[in-house]
Kinemage of the C-alpha trace (Angstrom):
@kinemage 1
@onewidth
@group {chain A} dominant
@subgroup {mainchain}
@vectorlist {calphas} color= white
{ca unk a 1} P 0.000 0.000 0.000
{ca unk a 2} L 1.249 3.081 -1.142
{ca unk a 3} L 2.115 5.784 1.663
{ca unk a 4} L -0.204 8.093 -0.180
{ca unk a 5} L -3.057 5.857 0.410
{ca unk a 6} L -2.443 5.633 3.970
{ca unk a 7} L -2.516 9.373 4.609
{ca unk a 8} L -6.306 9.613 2.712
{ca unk a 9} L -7.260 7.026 4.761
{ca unk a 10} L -5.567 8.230 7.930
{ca unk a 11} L -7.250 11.545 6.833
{ca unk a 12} L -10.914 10.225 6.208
{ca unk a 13} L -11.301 8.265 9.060
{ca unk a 14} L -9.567 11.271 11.581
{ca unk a 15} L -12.176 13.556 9.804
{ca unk a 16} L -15.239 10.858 10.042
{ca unk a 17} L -14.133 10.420 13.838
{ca unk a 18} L -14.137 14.631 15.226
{ca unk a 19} L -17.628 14.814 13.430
{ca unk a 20} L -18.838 12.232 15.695
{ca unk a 21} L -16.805 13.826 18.986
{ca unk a 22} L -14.157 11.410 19.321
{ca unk a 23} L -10.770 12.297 19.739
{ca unk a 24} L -7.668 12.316 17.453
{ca unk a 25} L -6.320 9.881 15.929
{ca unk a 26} L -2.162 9.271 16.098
{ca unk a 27} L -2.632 5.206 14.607
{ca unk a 28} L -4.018 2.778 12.553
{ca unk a 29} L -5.060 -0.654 11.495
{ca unk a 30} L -7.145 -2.089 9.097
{ca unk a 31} L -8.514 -4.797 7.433
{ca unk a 32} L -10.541 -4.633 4.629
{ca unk a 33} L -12.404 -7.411 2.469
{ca unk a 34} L -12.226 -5.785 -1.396
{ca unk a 35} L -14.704 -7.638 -4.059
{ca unk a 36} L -13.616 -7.347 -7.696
{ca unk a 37} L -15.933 -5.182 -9.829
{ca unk a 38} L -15.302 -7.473 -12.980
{ca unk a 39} L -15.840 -11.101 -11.253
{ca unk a 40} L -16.618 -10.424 -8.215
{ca unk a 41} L -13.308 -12.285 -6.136
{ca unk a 42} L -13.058 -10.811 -2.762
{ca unk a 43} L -9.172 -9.960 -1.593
{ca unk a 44} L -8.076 -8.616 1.799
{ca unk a 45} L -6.157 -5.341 1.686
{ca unk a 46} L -4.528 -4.442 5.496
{ca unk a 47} L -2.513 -1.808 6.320
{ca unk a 48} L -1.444 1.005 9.172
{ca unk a 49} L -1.221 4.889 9.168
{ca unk a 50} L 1.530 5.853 9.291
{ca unk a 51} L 2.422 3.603 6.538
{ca unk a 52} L 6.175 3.156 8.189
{ca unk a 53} L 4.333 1.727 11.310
{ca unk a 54} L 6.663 -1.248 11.867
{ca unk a 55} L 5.202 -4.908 11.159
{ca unk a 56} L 5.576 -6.148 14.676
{ca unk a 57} L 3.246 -2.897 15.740
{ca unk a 58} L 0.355 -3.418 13.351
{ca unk a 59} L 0.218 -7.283 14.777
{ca unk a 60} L -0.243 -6.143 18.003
{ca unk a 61} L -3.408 -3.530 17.308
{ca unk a 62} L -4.782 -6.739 15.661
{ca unk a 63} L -4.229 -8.695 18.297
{ca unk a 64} L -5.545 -5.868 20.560
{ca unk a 65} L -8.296 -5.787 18.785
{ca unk a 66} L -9.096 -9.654 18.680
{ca unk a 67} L -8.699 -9.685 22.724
{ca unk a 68} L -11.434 -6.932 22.598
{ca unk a 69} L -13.989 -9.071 20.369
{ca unk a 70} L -13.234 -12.178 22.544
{ca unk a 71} L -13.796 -10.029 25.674
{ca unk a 72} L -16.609 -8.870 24.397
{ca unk a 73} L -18.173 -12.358 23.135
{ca unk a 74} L -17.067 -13.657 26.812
{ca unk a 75} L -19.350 -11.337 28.702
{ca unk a 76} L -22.369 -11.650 26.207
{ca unk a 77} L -22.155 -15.386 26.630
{ca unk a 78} L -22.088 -15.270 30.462
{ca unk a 79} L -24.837 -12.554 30.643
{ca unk a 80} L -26.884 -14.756 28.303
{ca unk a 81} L -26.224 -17.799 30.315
{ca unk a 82} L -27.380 -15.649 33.784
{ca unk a 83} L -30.925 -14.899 32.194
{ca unk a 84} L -31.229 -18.476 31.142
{ca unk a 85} L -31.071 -19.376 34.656
């Protein structure tokens, strides 16, 4: 991804983000699922902002991020498992 890309991105998102009162943003992951126009094969395109953000510190947002959505998924479970009772 070029480092160009990164900085629109890094740009939309930090603009999408103040309009809705949160605050700045100094990094970024992503993952996003891309479907061909043409015949329609999905890719995966990930990346950070800065676009220099070291391997070894994008892994660890994701991983960040995965501990968030199992932490998450945890607690739903249990407090669905309470009212069952």
């Amino acid at each position: 991804m070029s480092s160009q890309v990164a900085d629109d991105l890094q740009k939309a998102i930090a603009s999408v983000l103040k309009a809705h009162g949160y605050g700045l943003v100094s990094r970024l992951v992503f993952v996003v699922e891309l479907v061909d126009e043409e015949d329609g094969a999905l890719g995966l395109m990930r990346g950070s902002c800065p676009a220099d953000t070291p391997i070894w510190s994008e892994l660890g947002f994701h991983q960040y991020a995965v501990t968030d959505i199992q932490a998450t998924v945890a607690v739903n479970r249990a407090a669905d498992s309470e009212e069952d009772e």
